[in-house]
C-alpha positions in Angstrom: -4.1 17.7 -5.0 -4.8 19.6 -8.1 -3.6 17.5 -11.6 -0.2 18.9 -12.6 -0.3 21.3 -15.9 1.3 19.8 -19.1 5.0 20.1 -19.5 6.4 22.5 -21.7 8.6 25.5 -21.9 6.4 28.9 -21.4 7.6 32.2 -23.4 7.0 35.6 -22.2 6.7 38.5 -23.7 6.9 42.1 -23.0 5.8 44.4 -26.2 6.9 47.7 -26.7 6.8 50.5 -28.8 10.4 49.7 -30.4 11.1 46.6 -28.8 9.6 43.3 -27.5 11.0 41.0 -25.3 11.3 38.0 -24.6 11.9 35.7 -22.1 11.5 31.1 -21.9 11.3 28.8 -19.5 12.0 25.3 -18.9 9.9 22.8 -20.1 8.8 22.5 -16.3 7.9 26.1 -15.9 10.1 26.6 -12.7 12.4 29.5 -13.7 12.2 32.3 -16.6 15.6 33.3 -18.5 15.8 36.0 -20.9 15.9 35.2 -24.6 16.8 38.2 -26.7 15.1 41.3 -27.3 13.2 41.6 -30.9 13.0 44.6 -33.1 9.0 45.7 -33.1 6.9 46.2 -36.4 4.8 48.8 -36.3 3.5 49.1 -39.7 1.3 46.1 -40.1 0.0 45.5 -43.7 -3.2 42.9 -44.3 -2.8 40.2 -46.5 -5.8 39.5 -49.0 -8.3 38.5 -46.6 -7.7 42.0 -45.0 -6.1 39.9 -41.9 -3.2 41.4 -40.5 -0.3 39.9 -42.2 2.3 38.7 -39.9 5.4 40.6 -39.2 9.2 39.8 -38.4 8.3 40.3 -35.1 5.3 37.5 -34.7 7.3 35.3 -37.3 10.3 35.3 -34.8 8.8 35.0 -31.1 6.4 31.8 -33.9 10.0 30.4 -34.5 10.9 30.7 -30.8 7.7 29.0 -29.6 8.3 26.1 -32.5 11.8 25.8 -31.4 11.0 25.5 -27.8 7.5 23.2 -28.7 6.0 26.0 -26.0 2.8 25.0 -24.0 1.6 29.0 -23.3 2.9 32.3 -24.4 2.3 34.8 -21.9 2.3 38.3 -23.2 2.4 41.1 -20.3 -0.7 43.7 -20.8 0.5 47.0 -19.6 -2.2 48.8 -17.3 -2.2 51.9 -15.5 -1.4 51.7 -11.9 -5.4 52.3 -11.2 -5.9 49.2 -12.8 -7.7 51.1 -16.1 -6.3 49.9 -19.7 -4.8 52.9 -22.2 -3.3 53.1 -25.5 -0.6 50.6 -24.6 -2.6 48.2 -23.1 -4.4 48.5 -26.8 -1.5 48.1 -28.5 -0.5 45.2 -26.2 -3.8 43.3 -27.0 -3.3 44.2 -30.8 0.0 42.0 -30.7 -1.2 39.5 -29.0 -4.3 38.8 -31.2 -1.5 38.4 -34.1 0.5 36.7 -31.9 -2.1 34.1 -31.5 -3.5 34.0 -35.0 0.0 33.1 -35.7 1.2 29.9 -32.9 -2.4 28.5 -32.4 -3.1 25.4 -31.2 -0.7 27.2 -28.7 -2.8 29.5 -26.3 -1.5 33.2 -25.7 -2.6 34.5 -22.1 -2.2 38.0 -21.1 -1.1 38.9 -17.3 -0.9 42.0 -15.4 2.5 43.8 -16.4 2.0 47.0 -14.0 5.7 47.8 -13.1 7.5 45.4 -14.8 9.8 47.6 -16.8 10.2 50.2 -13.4 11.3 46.6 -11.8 13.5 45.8 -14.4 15.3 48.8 -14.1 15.9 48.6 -10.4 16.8 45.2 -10.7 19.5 46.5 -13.2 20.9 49.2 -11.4 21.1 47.2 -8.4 23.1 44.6 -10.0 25.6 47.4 -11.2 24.4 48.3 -14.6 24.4 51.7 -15.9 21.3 53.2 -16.9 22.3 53.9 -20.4 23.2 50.5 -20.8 19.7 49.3 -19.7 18.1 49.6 -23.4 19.6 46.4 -24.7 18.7 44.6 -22.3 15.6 46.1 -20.5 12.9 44.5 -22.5 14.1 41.1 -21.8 14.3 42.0 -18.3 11.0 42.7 -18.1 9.6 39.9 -20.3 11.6 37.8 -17.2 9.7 39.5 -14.7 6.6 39.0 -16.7 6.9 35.2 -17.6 8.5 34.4 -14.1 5.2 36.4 -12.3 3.3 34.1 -14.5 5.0 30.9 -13.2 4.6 31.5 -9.7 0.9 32.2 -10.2 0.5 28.7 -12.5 2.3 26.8 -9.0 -0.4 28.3 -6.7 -3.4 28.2 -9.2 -2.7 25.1 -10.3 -3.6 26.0 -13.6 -2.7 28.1 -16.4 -3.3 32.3 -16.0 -4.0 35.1 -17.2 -7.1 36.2 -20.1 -7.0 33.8 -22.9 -6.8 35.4 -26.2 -9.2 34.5 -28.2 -7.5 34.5 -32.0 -9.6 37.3 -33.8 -8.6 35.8 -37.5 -6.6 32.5 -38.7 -3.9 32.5 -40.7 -2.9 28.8 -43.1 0.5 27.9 -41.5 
């Protein structure tokens, strides 16, 4: 029987061009709940070591993973449906190397988020909501689906997911 993975809540995060969301877990990773959805930053200035500074949006999801004394963050990297990485999946990686830079000693992985948000929707309208009343809540939708794919894939691995980012640059915390 494989040896059973740390406790400790898991975040997940799905990052979009306005808005990220995000979604936690209990500290036994059995079931993903959404959190609240975070205003992006898409300017990103560099600080004096020409490192990316870090933005209300890192600073918050930080405060979340602090608050929650998170074992993995789980960012979802958007591919096309061929399997073949674009703009947004740059973006994606982009966030999550600050991300990291940021909550280290706590690992970021990145999973597969290839129909996450199309999901989300349907999961909405089939619950009753109206489509126009999606945007607030869409992104942490789909940071559910994200961190809750992720669970289910840590039970039958055994093992934490996903590609490890490795943290490009450090920030003093």
């Amino acid at each position: 029987m494989p040896e059973a993975l740390p406790r400790g809540a898991r975040l997940g995060v799905d990052v979009g061009k306005a808005r990220i969301g995000l979604a936690g877990s209990d500290p036994d990773g059995l079931v993903a709940t959404p959190v609240e959805t975070v205003p992006r930053v898409l300017a990103v200035p560099t600080d004096d070591g020409g490192a990316p500074a870090v933005t209300a949006d890192v600073a918050r999801i930080a405060a979340e993973v602090d608050d929650r004394l998170a074992a993995v963050v789980y960012v979802g990297l958007p591919r096309h449906l061929s399997g073949h990485e674009g703009a947004a999946t740059a973006d994606a990686r982009a966030f999550a190397d600050r991300l990291a830079a940021r909550v280290a000693p706590v690992p970021v992985r990145l999973v597969d988020e290839r129909m996450t948000t199309v999901t989300a929707h349907a999961q909405l309208r089939s619950a009753g909501r109206k489509t126009a009343k999606h945007r607030p809540v869409i992104d942490q939708a789909a940071a559910v689906i994200i961190l809750q794919h992720a669970l289910e894939a840590e039970r039958a691995a055994g093992d934490r997911v996903g590609e490890l980012v490795e943290r490009a640059w450090h920030h003093d915390q």
